[in-house]
C-alpha beads as a LAMMPS data file, in Angstrom:
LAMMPS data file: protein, C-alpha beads

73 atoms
72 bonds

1 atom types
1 bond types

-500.0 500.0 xlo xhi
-500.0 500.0 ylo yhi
-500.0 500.0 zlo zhi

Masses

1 110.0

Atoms # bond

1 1 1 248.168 61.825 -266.520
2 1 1 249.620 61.186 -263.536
3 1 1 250.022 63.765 -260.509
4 1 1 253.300 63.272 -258.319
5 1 1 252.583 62.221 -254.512
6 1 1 251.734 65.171 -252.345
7 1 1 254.428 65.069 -249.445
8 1 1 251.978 66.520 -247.040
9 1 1 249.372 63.559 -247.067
10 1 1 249.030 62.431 -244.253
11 1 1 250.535 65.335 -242.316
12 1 1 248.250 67.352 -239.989
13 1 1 249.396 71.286 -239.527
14 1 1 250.184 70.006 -235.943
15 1 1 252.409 67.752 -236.911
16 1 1 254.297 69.674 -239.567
17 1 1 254.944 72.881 -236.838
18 1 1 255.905 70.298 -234.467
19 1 1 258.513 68.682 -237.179
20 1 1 260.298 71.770 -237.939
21 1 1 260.238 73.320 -234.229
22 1 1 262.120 69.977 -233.243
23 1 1 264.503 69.939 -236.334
24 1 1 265.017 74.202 -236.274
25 1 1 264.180 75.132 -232.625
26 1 1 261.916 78.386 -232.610
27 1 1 265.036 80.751 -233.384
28 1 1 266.109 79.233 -236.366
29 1 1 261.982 78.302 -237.572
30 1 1 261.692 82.490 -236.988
31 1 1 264.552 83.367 -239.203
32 1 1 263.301 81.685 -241.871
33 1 1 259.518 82.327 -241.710
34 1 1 259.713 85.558 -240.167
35 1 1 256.303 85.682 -238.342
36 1 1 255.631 86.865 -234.801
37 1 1 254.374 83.561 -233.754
38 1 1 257.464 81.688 -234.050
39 1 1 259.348 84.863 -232.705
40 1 1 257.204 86.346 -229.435
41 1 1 256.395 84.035 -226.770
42 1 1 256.422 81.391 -229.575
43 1 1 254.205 78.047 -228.578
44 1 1 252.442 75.270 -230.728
45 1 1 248.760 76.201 -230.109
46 1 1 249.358 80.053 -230.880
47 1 1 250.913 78.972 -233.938
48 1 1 248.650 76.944 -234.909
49 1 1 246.466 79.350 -233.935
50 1 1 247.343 81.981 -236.347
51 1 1 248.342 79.413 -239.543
52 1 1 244.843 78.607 -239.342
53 1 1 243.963 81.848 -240.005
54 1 1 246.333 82.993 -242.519
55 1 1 246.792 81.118 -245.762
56 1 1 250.077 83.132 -246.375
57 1 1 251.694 81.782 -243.814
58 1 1 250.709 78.524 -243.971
59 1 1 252.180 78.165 -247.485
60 1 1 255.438 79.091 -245.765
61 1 1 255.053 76.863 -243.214
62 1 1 254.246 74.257 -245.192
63 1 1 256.211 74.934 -248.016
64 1 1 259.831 74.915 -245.089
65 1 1 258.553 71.653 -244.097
66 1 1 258.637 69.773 -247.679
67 1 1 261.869 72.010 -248.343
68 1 1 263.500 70.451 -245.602
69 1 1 262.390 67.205 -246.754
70 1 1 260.833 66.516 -242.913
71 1 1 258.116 64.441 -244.004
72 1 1 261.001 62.014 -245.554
73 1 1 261.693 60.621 -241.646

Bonds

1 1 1 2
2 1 2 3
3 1 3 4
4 1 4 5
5 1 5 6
6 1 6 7
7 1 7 8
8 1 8 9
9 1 9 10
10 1 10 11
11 1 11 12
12 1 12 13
13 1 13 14
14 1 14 15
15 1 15 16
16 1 16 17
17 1 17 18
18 1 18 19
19 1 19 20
20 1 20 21
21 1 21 22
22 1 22 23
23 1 23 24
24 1 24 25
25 1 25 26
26 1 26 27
27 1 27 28
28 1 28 29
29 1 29 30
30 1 30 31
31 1 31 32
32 1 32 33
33 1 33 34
34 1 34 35
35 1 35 36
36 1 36 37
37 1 37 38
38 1 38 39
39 1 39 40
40 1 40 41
41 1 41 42
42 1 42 43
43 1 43 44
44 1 44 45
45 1 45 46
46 1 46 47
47 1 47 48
48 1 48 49
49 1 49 50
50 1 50 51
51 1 51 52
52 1 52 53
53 1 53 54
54 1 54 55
55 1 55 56
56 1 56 57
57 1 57 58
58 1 58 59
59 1 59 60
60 1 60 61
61 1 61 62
62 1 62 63
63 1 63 64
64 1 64 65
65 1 65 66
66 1 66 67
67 1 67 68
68 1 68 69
69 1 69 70
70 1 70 71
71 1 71 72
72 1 72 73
């Protein structure tokens, strides 16, 4: 059986924030994962910061970023 390609080979978690901060801006990436870290003083390295530490909101993350088809460019 054969398992469809994942979308976020290749991708680091860097890379993906980075993605949808440039295609959203922070306001819009805040409205729809509503986490502080893309609300309050909002920054790559604290985001990356927390993601790291919270599956949950990686999924999100991650999940926004195949949504919006991001890895397709």
């Amino acid at each position: 059986m054969t398992q469809p390609k994942n979308p976020l080979h290749g991708f680091t978690l860097e890379q993906i924030v980075t993605a949808l901060v440039n295609h959203y801006g922070w306001g819009k990436l805040a409205e729809h994962i509503d986490i502080n870290c893309f609300k309050k003083d909002p920054s790559i390295k604290s985001s990356l910061t927390f993601l790291r530490k919270t599956p949950w909101a990686r999924e999100k993350t991650e999940a926004l970023f195949v949504a919006t088809k991001l890895y397709q460019k």
